[in-house]
C-alpha positions as CSV (number, residue, x, y, z in Angstrom):
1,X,-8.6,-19.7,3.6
2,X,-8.7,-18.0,0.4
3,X,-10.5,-14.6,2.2
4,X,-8.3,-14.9,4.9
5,X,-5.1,-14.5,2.6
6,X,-6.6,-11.7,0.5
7,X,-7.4,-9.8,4.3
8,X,-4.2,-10.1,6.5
9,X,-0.2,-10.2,5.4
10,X,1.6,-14.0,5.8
11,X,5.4,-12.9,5.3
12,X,8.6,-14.9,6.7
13,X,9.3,-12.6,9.8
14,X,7.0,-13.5,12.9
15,X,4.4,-11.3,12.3
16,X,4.1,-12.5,9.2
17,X,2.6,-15.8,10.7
18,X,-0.9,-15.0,12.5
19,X,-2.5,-17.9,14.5
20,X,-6.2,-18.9,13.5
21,X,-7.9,-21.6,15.2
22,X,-11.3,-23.7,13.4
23,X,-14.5,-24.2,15.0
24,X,-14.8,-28.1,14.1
25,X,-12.1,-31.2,13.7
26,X,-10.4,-30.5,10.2
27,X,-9.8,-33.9,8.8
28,X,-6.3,-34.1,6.7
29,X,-4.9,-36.9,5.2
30,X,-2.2,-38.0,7.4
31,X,-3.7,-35.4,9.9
32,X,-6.3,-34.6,12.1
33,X,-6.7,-30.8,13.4
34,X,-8.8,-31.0,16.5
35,X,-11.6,-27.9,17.3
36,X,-10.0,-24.5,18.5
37,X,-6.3,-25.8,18.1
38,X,-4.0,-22.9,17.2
39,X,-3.1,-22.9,13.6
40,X,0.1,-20.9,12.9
41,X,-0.1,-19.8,9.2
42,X,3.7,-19.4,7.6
43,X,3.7,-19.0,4.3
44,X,1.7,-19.1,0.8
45,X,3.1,-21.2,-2.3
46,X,1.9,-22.9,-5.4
47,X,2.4,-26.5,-5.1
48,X,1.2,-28.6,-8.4
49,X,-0.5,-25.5,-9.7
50,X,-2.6,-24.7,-6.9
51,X,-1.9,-22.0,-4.4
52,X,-1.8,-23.6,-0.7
53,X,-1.0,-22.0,2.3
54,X,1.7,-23.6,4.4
55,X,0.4,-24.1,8.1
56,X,1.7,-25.8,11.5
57,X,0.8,-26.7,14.8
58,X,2.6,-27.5,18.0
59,X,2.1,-30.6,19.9
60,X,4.2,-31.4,23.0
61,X,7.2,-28.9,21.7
62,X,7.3,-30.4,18.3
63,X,5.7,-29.2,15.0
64,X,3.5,-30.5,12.8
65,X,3.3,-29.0,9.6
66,X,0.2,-29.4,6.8
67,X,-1.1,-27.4,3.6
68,X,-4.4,-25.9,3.1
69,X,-5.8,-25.7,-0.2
70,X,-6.9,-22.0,-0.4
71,X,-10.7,-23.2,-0.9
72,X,-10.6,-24.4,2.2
73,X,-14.0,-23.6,3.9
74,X,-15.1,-22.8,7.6
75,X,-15.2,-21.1,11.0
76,X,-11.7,-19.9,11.3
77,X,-11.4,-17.4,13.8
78,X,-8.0,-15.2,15.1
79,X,-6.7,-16.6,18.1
80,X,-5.1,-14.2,20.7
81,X,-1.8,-13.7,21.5
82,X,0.3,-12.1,24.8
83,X,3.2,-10.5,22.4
84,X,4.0,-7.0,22.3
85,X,3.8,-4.2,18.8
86,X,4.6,-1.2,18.6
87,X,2.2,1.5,17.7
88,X,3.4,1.1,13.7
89,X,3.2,-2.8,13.8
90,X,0.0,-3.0,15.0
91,X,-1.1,-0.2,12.1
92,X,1.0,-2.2,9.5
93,X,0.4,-5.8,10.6
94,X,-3.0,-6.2,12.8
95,X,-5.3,-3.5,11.6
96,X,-7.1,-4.2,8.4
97,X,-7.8,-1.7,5.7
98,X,-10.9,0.7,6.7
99,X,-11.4,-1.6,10.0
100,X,-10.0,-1.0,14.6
101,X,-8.7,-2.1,16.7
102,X,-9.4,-2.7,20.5
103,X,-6.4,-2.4,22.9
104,X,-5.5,-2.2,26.8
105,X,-3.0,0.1,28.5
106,X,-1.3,-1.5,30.9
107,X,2.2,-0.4,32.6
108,X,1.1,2.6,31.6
109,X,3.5,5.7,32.9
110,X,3.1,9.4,32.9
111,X,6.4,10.2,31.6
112,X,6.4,11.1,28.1
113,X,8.9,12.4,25.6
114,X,6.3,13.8,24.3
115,X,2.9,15.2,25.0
116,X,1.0,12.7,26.8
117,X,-2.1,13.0,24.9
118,X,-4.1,10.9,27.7
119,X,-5.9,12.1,30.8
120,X,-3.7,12.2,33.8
121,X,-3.8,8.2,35.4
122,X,-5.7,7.0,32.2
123,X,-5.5,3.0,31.8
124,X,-8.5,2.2,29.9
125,X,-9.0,0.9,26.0
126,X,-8.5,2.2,23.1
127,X,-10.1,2.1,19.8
128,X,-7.2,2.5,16.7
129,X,-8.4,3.6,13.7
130,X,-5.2,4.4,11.1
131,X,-5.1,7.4,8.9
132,X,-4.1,6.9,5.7
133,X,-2.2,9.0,3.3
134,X,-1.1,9.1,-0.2
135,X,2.1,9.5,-1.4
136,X,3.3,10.1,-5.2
137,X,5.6,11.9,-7.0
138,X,4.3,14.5,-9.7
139,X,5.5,14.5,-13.7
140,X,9.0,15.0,-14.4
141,X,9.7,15.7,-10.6
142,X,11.3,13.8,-7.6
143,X,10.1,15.2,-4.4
144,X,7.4,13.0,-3.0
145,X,4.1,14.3,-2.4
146,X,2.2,13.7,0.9
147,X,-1.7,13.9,0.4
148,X,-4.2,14.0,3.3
149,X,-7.0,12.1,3.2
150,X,-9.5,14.9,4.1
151,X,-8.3,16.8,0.8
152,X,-11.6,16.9,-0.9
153,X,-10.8,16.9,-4.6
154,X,-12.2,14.9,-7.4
155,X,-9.7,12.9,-9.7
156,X,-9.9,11.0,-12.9
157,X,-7.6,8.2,-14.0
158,X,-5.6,8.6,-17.1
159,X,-2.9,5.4,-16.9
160,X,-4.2,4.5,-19.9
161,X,-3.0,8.1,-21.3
162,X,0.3,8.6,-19.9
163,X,3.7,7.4,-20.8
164,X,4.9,5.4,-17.5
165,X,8.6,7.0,-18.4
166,X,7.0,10.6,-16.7
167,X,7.4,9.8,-13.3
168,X,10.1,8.3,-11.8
169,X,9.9,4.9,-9.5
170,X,10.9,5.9,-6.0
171,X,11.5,2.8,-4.3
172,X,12.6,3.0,0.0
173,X,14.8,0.6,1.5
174,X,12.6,-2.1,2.5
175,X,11.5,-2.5,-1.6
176,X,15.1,-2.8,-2.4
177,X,15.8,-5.5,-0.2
178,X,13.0,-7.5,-1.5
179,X,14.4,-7.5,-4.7
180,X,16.1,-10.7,-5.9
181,X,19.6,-11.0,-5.5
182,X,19.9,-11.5,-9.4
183,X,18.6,-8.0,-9.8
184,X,22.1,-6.4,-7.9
185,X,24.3,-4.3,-8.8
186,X,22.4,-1.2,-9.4
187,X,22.9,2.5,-9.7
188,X,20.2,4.2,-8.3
189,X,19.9,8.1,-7.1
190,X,19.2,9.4,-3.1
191,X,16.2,11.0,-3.0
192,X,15.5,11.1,0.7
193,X,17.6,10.2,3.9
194,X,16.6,10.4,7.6
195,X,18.9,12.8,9.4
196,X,21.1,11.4,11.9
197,X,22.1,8.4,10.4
198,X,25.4,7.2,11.3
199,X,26.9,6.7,7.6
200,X,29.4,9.4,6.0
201,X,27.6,12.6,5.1
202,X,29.4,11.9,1.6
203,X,27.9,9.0,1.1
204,X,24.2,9.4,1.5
205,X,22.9,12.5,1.1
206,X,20.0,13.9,-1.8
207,X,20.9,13.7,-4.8
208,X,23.8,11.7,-4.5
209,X,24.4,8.5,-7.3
210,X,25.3,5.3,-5.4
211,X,25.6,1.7,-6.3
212,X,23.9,-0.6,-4.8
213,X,25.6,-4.1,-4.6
214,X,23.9,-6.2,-2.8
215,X,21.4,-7.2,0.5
216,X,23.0,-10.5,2.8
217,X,22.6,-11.2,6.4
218,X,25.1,-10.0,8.9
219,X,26.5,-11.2,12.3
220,X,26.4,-8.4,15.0
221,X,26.7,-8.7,18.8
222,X,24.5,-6.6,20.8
223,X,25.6,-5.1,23.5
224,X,25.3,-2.6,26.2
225,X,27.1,-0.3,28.4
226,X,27.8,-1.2,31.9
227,X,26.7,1.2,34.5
228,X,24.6,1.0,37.5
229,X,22.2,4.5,36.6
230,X,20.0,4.6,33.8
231,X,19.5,5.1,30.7
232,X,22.3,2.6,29.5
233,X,23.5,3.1,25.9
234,X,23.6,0.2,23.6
235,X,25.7,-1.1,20.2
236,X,25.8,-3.3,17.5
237,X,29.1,-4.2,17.1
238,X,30.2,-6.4,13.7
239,X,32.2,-9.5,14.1
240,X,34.9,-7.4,11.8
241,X,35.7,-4.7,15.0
242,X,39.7,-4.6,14.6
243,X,39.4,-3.2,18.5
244,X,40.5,-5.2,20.8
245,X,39.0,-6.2,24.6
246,X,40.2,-7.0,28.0
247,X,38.0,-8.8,30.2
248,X,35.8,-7.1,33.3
249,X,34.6,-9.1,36.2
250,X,30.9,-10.7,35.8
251,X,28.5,-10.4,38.5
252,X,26.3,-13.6,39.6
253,X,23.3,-13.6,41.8
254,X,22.9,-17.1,42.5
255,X,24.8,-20.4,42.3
256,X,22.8,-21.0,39.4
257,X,24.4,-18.2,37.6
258,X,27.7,-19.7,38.3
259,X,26.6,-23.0,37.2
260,X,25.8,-21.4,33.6
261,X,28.8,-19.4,33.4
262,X,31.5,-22.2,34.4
263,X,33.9,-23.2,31.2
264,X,36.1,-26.0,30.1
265,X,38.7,-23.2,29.4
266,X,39.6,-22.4,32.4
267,X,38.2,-22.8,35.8
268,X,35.9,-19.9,37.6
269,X,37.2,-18.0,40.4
270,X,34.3,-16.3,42.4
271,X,34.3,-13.9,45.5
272,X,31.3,-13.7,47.6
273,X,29.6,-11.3,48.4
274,X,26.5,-12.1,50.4
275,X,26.7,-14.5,53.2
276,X,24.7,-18.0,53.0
277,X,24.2,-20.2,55.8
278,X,22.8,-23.8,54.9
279,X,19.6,-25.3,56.4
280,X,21.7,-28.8,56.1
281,X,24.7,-29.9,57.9
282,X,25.8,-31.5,54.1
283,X,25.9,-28.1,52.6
284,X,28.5,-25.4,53.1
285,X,28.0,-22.0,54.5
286,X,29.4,-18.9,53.0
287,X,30.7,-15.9,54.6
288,X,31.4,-12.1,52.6
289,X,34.6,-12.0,51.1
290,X,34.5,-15.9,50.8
291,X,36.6,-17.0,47.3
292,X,35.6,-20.3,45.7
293,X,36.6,-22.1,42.3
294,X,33.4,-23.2,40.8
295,X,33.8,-27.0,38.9
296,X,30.8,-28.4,38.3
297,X,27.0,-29.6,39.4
298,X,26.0,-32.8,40.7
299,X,23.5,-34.1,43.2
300,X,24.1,-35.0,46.7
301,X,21.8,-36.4,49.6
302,X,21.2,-34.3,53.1
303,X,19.5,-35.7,56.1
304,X,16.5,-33.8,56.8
305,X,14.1,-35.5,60.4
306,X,15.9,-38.7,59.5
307,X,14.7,-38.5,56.2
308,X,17.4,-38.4,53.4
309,X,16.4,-36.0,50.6
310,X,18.4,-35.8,47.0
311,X,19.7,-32.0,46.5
312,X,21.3,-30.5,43.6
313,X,24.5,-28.6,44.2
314,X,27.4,-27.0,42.7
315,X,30.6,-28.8,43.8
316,X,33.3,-26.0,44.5
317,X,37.0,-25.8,46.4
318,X,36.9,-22.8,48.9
319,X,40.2,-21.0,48.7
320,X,42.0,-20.9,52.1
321,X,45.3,-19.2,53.4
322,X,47.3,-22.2,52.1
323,X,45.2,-24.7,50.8
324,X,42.0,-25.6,49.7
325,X,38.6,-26.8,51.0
326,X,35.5,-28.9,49.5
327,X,32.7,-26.9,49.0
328,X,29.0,-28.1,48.2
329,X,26.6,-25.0,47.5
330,X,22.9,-25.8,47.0
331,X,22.0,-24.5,43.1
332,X,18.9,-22.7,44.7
333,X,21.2,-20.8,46.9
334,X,20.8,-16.8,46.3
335,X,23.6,-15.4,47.2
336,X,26.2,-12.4,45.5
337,X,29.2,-13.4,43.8
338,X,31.9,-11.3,41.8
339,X,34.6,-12.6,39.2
340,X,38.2,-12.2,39.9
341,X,40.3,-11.6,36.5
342,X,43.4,-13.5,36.3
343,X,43.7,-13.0,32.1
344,X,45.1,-10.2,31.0
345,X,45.1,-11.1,27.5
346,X,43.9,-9.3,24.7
347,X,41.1,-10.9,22.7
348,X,39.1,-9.5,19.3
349,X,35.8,-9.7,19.4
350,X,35.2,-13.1,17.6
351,X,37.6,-15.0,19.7
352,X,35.5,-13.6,22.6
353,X,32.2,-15.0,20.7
354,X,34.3,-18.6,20.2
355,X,35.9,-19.3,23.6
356,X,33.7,-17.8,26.0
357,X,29.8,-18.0,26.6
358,X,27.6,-14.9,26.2
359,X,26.7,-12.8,28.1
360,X,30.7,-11.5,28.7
361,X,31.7,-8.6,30.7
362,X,34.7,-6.3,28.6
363,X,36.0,-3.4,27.7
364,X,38.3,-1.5,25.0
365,X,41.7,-1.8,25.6
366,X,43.0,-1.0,22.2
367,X,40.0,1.0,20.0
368,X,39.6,0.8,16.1
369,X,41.8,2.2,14.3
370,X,40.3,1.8,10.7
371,X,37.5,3.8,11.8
372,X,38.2,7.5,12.6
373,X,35.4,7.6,16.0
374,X,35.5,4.6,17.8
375,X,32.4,5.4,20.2
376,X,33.2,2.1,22.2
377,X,36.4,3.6,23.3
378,X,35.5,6.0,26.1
379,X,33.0,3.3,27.7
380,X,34.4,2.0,30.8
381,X,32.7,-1.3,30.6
382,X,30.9,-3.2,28.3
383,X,28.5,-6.2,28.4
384,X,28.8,-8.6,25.2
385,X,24.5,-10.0,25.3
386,X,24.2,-12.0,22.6
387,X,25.0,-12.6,18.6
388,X,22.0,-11.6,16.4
389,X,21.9,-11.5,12.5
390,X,20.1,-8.4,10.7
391,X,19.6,-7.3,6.9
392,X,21.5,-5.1,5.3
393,X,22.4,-3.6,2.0
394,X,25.6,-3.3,0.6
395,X,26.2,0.3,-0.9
396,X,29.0,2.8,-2.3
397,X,29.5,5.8,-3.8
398,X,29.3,5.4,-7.5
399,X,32.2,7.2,-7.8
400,X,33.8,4.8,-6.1
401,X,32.5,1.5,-6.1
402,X,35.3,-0.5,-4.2
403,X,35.0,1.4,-1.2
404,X,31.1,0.0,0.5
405,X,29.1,0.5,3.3
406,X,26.5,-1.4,5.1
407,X,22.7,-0.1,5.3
408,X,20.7,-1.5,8.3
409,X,17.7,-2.4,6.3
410,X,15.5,-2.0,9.7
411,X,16.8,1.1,10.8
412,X,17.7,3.4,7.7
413,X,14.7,3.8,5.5
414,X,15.7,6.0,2.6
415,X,14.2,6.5,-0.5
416,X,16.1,6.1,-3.8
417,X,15.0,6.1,-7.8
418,X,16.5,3.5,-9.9
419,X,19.2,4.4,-12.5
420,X,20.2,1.9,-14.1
421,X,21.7,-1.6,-14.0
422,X,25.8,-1.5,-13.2
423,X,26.7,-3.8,-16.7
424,X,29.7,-4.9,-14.1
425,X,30.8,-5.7,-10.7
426,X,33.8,-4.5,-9.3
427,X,36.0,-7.6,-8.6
428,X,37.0,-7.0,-4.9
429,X,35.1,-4.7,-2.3
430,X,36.2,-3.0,0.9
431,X,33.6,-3.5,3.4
432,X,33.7,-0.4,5.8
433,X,31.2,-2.1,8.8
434,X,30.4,1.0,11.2
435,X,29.8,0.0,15.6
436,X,26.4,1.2,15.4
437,X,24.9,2.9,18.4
438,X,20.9,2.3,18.6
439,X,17.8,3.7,20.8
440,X,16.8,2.1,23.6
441,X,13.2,1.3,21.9
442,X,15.2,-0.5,19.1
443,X,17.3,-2.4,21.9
444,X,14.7,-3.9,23.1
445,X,12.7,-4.5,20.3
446,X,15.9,-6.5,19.2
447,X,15.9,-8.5,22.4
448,X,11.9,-9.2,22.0
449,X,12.5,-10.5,18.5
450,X,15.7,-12.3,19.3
451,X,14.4,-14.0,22.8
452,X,11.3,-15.3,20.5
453,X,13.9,-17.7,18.4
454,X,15.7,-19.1,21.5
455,X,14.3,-21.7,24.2
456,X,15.2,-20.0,27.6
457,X,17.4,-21.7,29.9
458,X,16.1,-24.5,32.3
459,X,15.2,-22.8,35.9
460,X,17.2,-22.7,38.6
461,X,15.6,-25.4,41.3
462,X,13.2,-24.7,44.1
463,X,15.0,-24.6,47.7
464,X,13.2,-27.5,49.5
465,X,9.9,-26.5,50.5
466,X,8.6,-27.2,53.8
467,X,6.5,-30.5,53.0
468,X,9.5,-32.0,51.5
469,X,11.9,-31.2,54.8
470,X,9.5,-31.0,57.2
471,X,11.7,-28.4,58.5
472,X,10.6,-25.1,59.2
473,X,12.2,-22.1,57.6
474,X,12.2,-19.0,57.0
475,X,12.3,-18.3,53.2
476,X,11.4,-20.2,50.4
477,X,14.1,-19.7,47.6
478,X,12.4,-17.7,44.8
479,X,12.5,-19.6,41.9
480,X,14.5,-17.2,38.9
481,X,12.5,-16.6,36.0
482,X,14.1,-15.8,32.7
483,X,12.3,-13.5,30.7
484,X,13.0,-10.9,27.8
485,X,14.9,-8.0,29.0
486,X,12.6,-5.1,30.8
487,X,13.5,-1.5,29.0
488,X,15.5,0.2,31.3
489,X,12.9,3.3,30.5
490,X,10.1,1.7,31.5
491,X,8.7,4.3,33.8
492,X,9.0,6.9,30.8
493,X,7.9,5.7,27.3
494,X,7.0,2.0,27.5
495,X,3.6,1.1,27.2
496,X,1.8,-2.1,27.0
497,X,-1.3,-3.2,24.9
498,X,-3.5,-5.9,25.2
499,X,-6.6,-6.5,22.3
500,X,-10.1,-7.2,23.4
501,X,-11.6,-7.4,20.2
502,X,-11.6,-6.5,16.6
503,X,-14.7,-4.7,15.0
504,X,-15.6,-2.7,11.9
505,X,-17.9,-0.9,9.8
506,X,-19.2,-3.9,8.2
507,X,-19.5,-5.5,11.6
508,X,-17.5,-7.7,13.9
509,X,-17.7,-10.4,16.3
510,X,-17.2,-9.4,20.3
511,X,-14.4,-10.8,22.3
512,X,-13.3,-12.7,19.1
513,X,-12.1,-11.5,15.5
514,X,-13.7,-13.3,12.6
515,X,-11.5,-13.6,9.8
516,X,-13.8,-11.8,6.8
517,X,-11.9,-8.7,7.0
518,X,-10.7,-6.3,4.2
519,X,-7.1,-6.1,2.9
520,X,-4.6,-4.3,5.2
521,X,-1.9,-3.1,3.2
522,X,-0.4,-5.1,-0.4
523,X,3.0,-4.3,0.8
524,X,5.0,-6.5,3.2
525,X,7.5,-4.7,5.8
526,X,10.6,-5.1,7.9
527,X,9.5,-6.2,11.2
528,X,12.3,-4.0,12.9
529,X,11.8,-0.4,14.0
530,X,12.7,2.0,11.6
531,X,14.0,6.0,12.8
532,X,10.9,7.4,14.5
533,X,7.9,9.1,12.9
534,X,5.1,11.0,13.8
535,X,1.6,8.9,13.9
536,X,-1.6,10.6,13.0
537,X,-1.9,11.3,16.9
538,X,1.1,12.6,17.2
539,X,2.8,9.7,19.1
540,X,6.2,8.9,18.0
541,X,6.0,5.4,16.7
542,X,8.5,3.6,17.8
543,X,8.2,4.2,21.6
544,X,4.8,3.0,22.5
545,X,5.0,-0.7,23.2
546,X,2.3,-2.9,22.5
547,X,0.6,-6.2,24.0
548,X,-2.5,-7.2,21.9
């Protein structure tokens, strides 16, 4: 255990917990770990003076957790896995200092932003080796200093010579956020900033002194523009919006759908769009233009041969010219249904969140007024997807402390040197929270990370199948899947990856990686994309998506 934490990174975000499996039964005190069961490796503490490393394993949905002393000895070998990296996580997170890795192309389009480096219908593997380069910053100087790692020049090391106060400690976003909260406020000086971030020229820019305050988690609600044509933009918008919505019809494609999006509040008023016609005399049919008011599911019996047979539907009242009708639609039933809007109230964004069941179909009726853009005002529809928490720093101008900002620790990696220590905090703060517009590669990288946490909603049930009826028909019901979102770009810059194998110079083991590997990199990292950088092949990183 001990050469596996000295060769691969255990962190708190998910890829910070690889999986290992053992080649025999590990016996544990209160445990036994059977032969090849995956072994999810979370974290590394010192209990009692000894350094353990916190482990789990699932077994029927619930976990088990255990600790491994760190001289614990044996075949552990890393297990595979059917996520997705990006180009830079797989560099940062699965390749090993001085060692590949083997990957598949798959989904593999041949639209590029770029230049598609690849031969024209290419799907085959890949070997990735990383380039490394050195960064430092010379004597008395704060530009950073990029060195290749063909340069062929001999150095010598003189730490032991040199006063440490020469150069100056550039630290980047990521390294401030790891520091511990008692180590806030501080004054520290921009050295770089990407370009196009969304924060007040005045505020970040080289050479400008700002305080930092603090890092926290923050509540955002993603969401994305409604609009039939792609490419679809897409928001983070804080919990503090002083905008205010209006609702917009939702769209269901099955009963199913209407079943998940029925509330206590109020009941739901649907219009049909598709027309339905039963294969039981029990069940109701449905014609275009049909208008229901959805209640609530149950199960009923239908005669099928003579046979009665237990179906689950969602119990409805049809509206008629004058009066109402009982309705029993089967939950399997795939069908087209619209909304119809009877509130015309006007709601903020976290009563939206508290009274109503994401995803929520909106748009701006009155826009922002503390902010001087409000980019969510010209969108003619809006989908509210789902509440997410992200890292962020708390900044301001040191000139004027009281006024702050929010960094996205993910996606605004500058770099900063270290002033000083602010002797005292300002007592109150004015927290200016921006609506922050993000790429589509972030979206979904959001979504991926997001989806992972959450257990997906049960699936919608079969349509009786023939052997159960007995009754021949025409279509089987497709059962509805729910999976993580599909980039809307996918026939331009999403890739997928899956890993083979693992092998190095100091050898490797086919089909399967053996964990005696060399150190990656000592530094952990934000698991979110960051603003897009070239690779050593010239591939931006954050577009490539990757399956190992």
């Amino acid at each position: 255990m001990d050469e596996i934490t000295r060769t691969i990174h255990i962190g708190p975000s998910r890829l910070g917990h690889p999986c290992f499996y053992h080649q025999k039964d590990i016996k544990l005190e209160n445990l036994i770990i059977r032969q090849g069961e995956q072994i999810m490796l979370n974290s590394v503490e010192e209990i009692n003076g000894e350094k353990m490393v916190n482990c789990g394993v699932l077994r029927d949905h619930q976990n088990h957790s255990f600790t491994l002393p760190l001289s614990q000895e044996g075949e552990f070998y890393e297990c595979e896995d059917e996520h997705i990296y990006t180009l830079k996580e797989i560099v940062q997170w699965k390749i090993p200092k001085n060692r590949t890795r083997t990957v598949k192309l798959t989904d593999f389009s041949d639209k590029w932003d770029l230049t598609n480096p690849f031969p024209k219908g290419f799907h085959g593997s890949l070997i990735l080796k990383p380039v490394y380069e050195i960064q430092g910053v010379m004597k008395y100087r704060k530009d950073i200093v990029r060195i290749l790692p063909s340069l062929d020049v001999e150095v010598k090391d003189i730490t032991d010579s040199c006063d440490a106060n020469w150069f100056l400690e550039l630290l980047t976003t990521q390294d401030l956020f790891e520091m511990t909260g008692k180590e806030f406020p501080i004054v520290a000086e921009v050295i770089e900033v990407p370009q196009g971030n969304q924060l007040p020229r005045s505020i970040l820019q080289p050479g400008k002194t700002i305080v930092i305050h603090k890092k926290y988690q923050a509540s955002r609600i993603l969401t994305s523009e409604i609009r039939s044509n792609f490419p679809k933009r897409h928001f983070l918008i804080p919990t503090s919006y002083k905008g205010k919505f209006k609702r917009r019809p939702r769209e269901f494609p099955t009963a199913y759908d209407l079943e998940i999006a029925k509330s206590e509040k109020e009941p739901l008023h649907v219009v049909a769009t598709k027309a339905f016609h039963p294969p039981h005399d029990e069940l109701s049919s449905v014609s275009v233009g049909d208008q229901f008011l959805v209640h609530h599911s149950q199960t009923t019996e239908v005669l099928c041969e003579g046979i009665k047979k237990v179906v689950k539907v969602l119990t409805c009242e049809k509206i008629l010219t004058k009066s109402y009708e009982a309705a029993l639609l089967p939950l399997y039933m795939e069908g087209g249904f619209v909304e119809v809007i009877h509130d015309k109230k006007q709601y903020q964004i976290s009563e939206l969140c508290a009274q109503f069941r994401l995803p929520f179909n909106v748009k701006v009726s009155v826009r922002d007024l503390s902010i001087e853009e409000d980019i969510l005002a010209a969108i003619p529809g809006l989908q509210l997807e789902e509440a997410i928490t992200d890292s962020y720093l708390l900044i301001s101008d040191f000139a004027n402390p009281r006024e702050c900002w929010e960094i996205p620790v993910g996606r605004l990696n500058m770099t900063v040197q270290l002033v000083s220590n602010l002797s005292r905090e300002p007592g109150s703060f004015l927290v200016r929270t921006l609506v922050e517009e993000i790429t589509e590669e972030q979206y979904y990288m959001m979504r991926r990370y997001e989806s992972s946490f959450l257990h997906p909603p049960p699936r919608p049930p079969k349509r009786p199948s023939v052997e159960e009826t007995k009754l021949t028909l025409l279509n089987l019901a497709e059962e509805r899947t729910v999976a993580l979102p599909k980039s809307p770009k996918d026939n331009r810059s999403i890739q997928y990856i899956k890993k083979f194998s693992e092998d190095g110079e100091d050898g490797g083991v086919e089909g399967r990686s053996q964990v005696t590997l060399s150190h990656k990199y000592t530094k952990t990292h934000n698991y979110r994309p960051t603003q897009p950088t070239r690779a050593p092949v010239e591939l931006r990183q954050n577009i490539a998506l990757f399956k190992r």
